[in-house]
C-alpha positions as CSV (number, residue, x, y, z in Angstrom):
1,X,110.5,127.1,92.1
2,X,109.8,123.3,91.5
3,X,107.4,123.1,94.2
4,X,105.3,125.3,92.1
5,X,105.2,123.7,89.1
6,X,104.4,120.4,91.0
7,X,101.3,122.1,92.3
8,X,100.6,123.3,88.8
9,X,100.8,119.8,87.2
10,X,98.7,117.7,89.6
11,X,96.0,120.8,90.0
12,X,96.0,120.5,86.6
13,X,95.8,117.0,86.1
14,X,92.4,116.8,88.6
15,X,90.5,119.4,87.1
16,X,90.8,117.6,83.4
17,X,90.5,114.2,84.4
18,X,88.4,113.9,87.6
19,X,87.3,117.0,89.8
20,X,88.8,120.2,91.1
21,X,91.3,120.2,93.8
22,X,89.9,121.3,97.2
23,X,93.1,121.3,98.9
24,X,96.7,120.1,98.7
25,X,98.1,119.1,102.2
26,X,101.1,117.1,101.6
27,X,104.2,117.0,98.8
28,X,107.2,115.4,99.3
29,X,110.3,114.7,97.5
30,X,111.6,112.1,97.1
31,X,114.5,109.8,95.3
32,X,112.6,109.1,92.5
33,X,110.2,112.3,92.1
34,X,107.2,113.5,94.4
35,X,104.5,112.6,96.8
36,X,101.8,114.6,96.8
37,X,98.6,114.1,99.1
38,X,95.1,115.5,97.5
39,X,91.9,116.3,98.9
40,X,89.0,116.7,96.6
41,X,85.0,117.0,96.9
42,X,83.1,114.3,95.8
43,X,79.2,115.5,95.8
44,X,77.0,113.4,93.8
45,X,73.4,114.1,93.3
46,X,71.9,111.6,96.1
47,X,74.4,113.6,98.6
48,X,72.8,117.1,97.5
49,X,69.3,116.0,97.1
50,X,69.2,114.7,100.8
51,X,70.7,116.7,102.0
52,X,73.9,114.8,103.2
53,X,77.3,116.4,104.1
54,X,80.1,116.5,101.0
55,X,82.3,114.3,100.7
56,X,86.0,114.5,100.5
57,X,88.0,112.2,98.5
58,X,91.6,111.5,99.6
59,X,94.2,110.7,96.8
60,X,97.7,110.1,96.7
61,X,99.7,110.9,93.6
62,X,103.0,110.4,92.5
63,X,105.2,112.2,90.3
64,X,108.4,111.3,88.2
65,X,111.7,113.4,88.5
66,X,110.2,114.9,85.0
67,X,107.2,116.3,86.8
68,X,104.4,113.7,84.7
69,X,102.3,112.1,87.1
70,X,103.1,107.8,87.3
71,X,100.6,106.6,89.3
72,X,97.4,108.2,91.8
73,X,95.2,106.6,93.9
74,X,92.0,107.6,96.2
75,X,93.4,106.6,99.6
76,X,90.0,107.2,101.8
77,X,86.9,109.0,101.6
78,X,85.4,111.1,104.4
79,X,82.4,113.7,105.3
80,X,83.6,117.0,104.9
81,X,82.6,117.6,108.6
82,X,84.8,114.9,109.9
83,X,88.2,116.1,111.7
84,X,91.1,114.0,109.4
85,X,93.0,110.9,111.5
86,X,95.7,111.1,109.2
87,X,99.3,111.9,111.0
């Protein structure tokens, strides 16, 4: 199943390049590939050492029709704790 591999590639793609993948809420298809919308948790040191809630980084990545990933982008960042806007 496609859908699959498209999970595969961008799951892969995160945990080499930036940070594991908390949780994928969104892929589309589309004419020209896939939409795929990542959430991921951004912790840095001052967040742990006071104490502070994660953070979770929102990113929207695309995909060609041969499954390589064109272009991704952090779309917002939010406390872990907060309840997502997003439609």
């Amino acid at each position: 199943m496609e859908i699959i591999k498209v999970l595969e590639v961008v799951k892969s793609f995160f945990n080499e390049y930036l940070l594991p993948v908390h949780k994928i809420t969104a892929i589309e298809e589309t004419e020209k590939g896939w939409k795929v919308a990542v959430e991921i948790i951004e912790e840095n040191e001052y967040m742990k050492s006071h104490a502070k809630d994660q953070m979770i980084g929102v990113y929207h990545v695309q995909l060609n029709k041969q499954l390589e990933i064109t272009t991704f982008k952090r779309q917002s960042m939010r406390p872990r704790s907060a309840i997502p806007t997003d439609g």
